[in-house]
C-alpha positions in Angstrom: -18.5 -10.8 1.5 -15.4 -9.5 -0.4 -16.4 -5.3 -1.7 -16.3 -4.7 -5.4 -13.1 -2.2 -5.3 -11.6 -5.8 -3.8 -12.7 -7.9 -6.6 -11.8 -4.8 -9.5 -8.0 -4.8 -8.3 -7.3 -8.8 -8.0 -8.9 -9.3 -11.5 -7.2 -6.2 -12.8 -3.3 -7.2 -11.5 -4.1 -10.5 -12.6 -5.0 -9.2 -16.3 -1.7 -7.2 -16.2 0.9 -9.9 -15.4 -0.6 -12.2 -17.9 -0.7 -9.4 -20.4 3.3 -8.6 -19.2 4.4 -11.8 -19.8 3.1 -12.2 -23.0 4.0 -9.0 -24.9 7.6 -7.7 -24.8 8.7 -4.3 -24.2 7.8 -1.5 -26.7 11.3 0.2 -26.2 13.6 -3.1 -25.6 16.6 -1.9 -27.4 16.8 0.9 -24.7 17.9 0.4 -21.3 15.5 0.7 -18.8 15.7 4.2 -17.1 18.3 4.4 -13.6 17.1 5.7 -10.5 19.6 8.7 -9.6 22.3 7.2 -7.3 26.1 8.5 -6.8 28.8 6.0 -6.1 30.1 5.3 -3.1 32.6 7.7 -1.3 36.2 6.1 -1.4 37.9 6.4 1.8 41.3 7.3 1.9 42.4 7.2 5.8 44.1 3.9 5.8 42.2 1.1 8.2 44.4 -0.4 10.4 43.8 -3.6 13.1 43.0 -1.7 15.8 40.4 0.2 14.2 37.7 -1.1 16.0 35.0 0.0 13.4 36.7 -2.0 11.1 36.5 -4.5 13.4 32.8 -4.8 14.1 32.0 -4.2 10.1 34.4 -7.3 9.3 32.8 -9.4 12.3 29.1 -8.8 11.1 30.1 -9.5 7.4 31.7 -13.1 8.6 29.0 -13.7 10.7 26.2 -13.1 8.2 28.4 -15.2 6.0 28.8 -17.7 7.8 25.3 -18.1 8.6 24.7 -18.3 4.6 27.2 -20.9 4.3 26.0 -23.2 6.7 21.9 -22.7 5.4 23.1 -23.3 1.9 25.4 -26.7 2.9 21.6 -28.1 3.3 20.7 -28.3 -0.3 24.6 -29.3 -1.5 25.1 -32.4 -3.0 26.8 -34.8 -1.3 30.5 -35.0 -2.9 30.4 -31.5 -4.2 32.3 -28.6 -3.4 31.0 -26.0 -1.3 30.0 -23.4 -3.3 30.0 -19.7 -1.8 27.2 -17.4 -1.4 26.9 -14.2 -2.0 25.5 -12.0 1.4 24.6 -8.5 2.1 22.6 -7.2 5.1 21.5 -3.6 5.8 20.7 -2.2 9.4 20.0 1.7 10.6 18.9 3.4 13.4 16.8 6.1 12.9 15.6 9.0 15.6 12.0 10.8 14.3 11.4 13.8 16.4 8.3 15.8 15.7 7.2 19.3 17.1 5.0 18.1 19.9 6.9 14.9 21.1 9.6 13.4 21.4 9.5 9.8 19.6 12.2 6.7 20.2 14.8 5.4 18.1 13.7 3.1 15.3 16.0 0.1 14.6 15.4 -1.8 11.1 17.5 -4.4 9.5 17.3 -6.6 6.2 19.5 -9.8 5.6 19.3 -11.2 2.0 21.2 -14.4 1.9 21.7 -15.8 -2.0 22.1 -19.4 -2.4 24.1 -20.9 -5.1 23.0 -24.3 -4.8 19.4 -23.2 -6.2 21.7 -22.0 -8.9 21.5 -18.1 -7.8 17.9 -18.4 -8.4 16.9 -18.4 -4.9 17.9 -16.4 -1.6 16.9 -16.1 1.8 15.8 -12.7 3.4 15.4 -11.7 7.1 13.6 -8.1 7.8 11.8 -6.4 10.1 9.7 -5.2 6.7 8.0 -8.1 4.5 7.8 -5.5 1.7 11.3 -4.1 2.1 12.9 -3.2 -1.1 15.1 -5.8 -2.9 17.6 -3.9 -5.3 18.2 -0.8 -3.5 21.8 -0.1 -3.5 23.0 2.5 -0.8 22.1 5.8 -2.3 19.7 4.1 -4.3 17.4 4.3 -1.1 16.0 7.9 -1.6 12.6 7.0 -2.0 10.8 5.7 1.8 7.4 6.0 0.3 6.4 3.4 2.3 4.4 0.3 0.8 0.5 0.0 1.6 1.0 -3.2 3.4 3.9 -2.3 5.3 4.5 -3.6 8.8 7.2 -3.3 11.4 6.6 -7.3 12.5 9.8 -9.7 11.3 9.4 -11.3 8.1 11.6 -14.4 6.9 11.1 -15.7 3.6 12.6 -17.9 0.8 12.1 -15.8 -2.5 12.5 -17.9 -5.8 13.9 -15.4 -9.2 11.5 -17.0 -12.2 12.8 -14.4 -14.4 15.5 -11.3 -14.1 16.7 -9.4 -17.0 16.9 -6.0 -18.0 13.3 -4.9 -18.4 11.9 -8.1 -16.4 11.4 -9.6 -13.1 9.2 -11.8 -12.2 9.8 -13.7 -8.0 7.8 -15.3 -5.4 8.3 -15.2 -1.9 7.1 -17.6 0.9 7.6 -17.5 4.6 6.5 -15.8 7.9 5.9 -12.5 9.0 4.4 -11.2 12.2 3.4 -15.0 13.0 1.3 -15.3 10.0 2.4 -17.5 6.9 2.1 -15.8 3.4 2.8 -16.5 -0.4 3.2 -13.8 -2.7 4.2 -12.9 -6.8 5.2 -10.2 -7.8 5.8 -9.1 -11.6 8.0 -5.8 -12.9 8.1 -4.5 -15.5 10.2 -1.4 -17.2 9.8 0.6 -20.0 11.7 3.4 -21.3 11.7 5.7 -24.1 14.9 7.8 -25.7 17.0 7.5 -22.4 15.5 10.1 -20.8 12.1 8.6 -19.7 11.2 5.5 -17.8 8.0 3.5 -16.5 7.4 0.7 -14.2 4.4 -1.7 -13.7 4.5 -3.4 -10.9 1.3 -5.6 -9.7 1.8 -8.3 -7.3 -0.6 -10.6 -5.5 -0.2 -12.0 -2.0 -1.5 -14.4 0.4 -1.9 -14.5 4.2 -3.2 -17.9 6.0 -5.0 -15.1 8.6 -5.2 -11.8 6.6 -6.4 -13.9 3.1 -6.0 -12.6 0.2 -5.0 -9.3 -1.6 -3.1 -7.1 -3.8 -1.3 -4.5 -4.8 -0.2 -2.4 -8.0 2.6 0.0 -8.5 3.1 2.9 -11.3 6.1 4.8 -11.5 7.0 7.2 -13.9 11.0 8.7 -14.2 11.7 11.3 -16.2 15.7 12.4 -16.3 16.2 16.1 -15.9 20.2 15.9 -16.7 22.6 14.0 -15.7 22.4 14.6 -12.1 18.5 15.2 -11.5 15.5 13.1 -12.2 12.1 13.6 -11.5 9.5 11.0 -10.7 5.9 10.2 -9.7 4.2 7.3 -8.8 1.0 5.8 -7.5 0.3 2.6 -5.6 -3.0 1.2 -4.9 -3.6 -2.2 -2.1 -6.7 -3.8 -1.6 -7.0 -6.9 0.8 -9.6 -9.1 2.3 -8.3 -7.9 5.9 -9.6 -4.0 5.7 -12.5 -2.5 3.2 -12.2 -0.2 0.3 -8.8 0.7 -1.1 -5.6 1.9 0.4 -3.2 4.2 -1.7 -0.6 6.6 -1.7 1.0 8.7 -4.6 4.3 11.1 -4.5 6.1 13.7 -6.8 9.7 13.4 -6.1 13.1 15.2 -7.4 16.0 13.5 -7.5 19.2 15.1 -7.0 22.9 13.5 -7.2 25.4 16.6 -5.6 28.1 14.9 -5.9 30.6 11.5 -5.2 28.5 10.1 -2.5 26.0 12.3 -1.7 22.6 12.5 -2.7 19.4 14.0 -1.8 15.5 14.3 -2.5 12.6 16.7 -2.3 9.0 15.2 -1.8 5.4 16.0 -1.4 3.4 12.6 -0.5 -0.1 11.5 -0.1 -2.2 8.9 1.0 -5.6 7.7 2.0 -8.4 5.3 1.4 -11.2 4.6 -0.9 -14.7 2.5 -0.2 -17.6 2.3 -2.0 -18.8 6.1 -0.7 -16.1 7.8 0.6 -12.7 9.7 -0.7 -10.2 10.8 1.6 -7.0 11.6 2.5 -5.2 10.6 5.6 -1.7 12.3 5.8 0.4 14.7 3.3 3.8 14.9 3.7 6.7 17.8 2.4 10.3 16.3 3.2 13.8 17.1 2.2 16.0 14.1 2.9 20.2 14.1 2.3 21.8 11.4 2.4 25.4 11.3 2.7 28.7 8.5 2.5 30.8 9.5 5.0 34.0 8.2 7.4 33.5 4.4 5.7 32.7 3.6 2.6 30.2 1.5 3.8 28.2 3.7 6.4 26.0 6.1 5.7 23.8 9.1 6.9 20.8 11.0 6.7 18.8 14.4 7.8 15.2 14.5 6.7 13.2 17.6 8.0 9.9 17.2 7.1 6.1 18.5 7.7 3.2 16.5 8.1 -0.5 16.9 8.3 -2.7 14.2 9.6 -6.5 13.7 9.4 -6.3 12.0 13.6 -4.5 15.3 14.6 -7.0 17.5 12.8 -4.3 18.3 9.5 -2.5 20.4 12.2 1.0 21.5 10.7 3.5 18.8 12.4 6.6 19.3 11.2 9.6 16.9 12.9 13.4 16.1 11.6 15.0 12.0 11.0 18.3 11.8 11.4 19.6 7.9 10.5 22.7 6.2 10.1 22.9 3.4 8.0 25.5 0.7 7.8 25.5 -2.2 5.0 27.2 -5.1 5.3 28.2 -7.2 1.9 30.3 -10.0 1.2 30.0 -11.5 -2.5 
C-alpha cells in the first residue's frame, strides 16, 4: 500500500504543473535570473598538428558527430538533404579521497545528441546519470547537489522539448537506465523580480516499469549579490513507490565568479528522510569547490576540499579533497 507522504507529493507536483501551465509569470518582462558563470578562458598558445591533445579533442568531437549524423539519417525524408546536428558530450574523471581511505577514480560522461529532423525538438542523451543536468554550460556546473534519485547505472533516453522559452520548459524523456525502462515530465519554471532575484519551480513526475511510480519537486531561490556573486538556496523533496517516506536534501550556496574562467563555490548541504514517525538527517556536508579553465579552452579543473558527517559513521568529522578534470566536447 502506497504511504500518505507518497500520495501528498504526486497529487501536489501534479497540482503545480497544471497550475504552471496555466498562469504566466508574475515578472515576465524581466529576464529570468543567471546562475553565476564566467566565460571561457581563450587560449592563446597556437595549436598545431602535432599537438596530440588537439588531436584526441578533434577525434572525439568527429566521432560523437558522426554517431549523431548517422542516428538522425533514420528519421530523414527520403530526397532530402542531410541536415546537421548539433552534438556536445561531457566526460571527467574525478579522485575523492577522504581522511580514513583512500577511494578510486570516478569516471562520468554525458552525450546529448540534438536531432534536426524532429525539428530541434528532440535529442538523444547517453549518461552514466538519468538525472544529469541538461543546460549546464562549463562553469555553469558549480552546484553537485546531487538529485534524490540519482544513480551511477547508464541511462539512454530520447527527450522530446514541448515547450522552451525564457521562463518555460516543459520535456519528457523515455528510455533505459540501469536495465529498467522509465518515462518521465518534467516542468520549469522561473521567476524573477528587479534583476537581482530569481526562483525556480521545478516538479517532475517519473515512471519505472520495476521501481513504479514517483516524484520529485525542486525550489530554488537566487538572489544576486553583485555582479560577480550570487547567493542561492534550495530544497528538493522525492517520494517513490520503491522506498517509504520522503527523501530530501536542501543547500545554501555562494556563488563566486573571480575572474575570466574561473569560478568557485562555498556550500553547507543536507539531507535525509522523512516517514510517517520519524525526522532525520543522514549526512551534512561543508565544501569549497574551484573550478578553473585552464591549458584548452575546452578542459577544465577542479579542487573541492570538503567535510562530511554521516549518520552510518556515527556524524564523525570526515573531511576528504576531489580533484576532477573535465573535458567537453561540442560540435554545433
Amino acid at each position: 500500500m502506497a504511504n500518505p507522504f507518497f500520495k501528498m507529493l504526486i497529487t501536489f507536483i501534479v497540482i503545480v504543473m497544471l497550475t504552471m501551465a496555466e498562469f504566466s509569470c508574475y515578472a515576465c518582462d524581466q529576464l529570468p535570473l543567471p546562475i553565476v558563470k564566467t566565460s571561457q578562458k581563450s587560449i592563446s598558445a597556437q595549436q598545431t598538428d602535432d599537438d596530440w591533445m588537439a588531436q584526441v579533442h578533434q577525434s572525439i568531437t568527429n566521432s560523437v558527430y558522426q554517431s549523431a549524423l548517422w542516428f538522425d539519417s533514420f528519421f530523414a525524408e527520403r530526397g532530402c538533404p542531410q541536415r546537421h546536428p548539433q552534438t556536445s558530450a561531457r566526460v571527467s574523471l574525478t579522485w575523492r579521497p577522504k581522511a580514513e581511505h583512500l577511494s578510486g577514480f570516478r569516471s562520468r560522461f554525458r552525450l546529448n545528441l540534438k536531432l534536426p529532423n524532429f525539428q530541434n525538438k528532440a535529442d538523444l542523451i547517453l549518461s552514466d546519470n538519468s538525472n544529469d543536468g541538461l543546460n549546464q554550460l562549463p562553469l555553469d556546473n558549480l552546484n553537485k547537489h546531487n538529485t534524490l534519485n540519482n544513480n551511477q547505472a547508464f541511462s539512454a533516453a530520447i527527450r522530446f522539448i514541448h515547450k522552451n522559452e525564457v521562463n518555460k520548459f516543459t520535456d519528457s524523456r523515455i528510455g533505459i537506465s540501469g536495465g529498467d525502462i522509465f518515462l518521465r515530465v518534467r516542468h520549469q519554471r522561473l521567476y524573477a523580480w528587479r534583476n537581482t532575484q530569481g526562483f525556480k519551480i521545478e516538479p517532475a513526475v517519473f515512471y519505472f516499469i520495476k521501481k513504479g511510480l514517483g516524484a520529485n519537486l525542486l525550489l530554488e531561490y537566487n538572489y544576486q549579490l553583485s555582479q560577480q556573486s550570487q547567493l542561492r538556496v534550495d530544497y528538493s523533496v522525492s517520494a517513490s513507490h520503491s522506498y517509504r517516506g520522503l527523501r530530501w536534501q536542501q543547500g545554501i550556496y555562494r556563488l563566486a565568479q573571480l575572474g575570466e574562467g574561473k569560478a568557485s563555490v562555498f556550500s553547507f548541504a543536507m539531507e535525509g528522510e522523512r516517514t510517517n514517525h520519524n525526522y532525520f538527517v543522514n549526512k551534512y556536508t561543508v565544501s569549497y569547490r574551484y573550478r578553473f579553465n585552464a591549458m584548452r579552452a575546452w578542459l577544465f579543473f577542479e579542487v573541492e576540499p570538503f567535510v562530511e558527517w554521516q549518520k552510518d559513521e556515527n556524524f564523525k568529522a570526515g573531511p576528504g579533497i576531489a580533484l576532477t578534470v573535465e573535458g567537453y566536447f561540442t560540435k554545433l
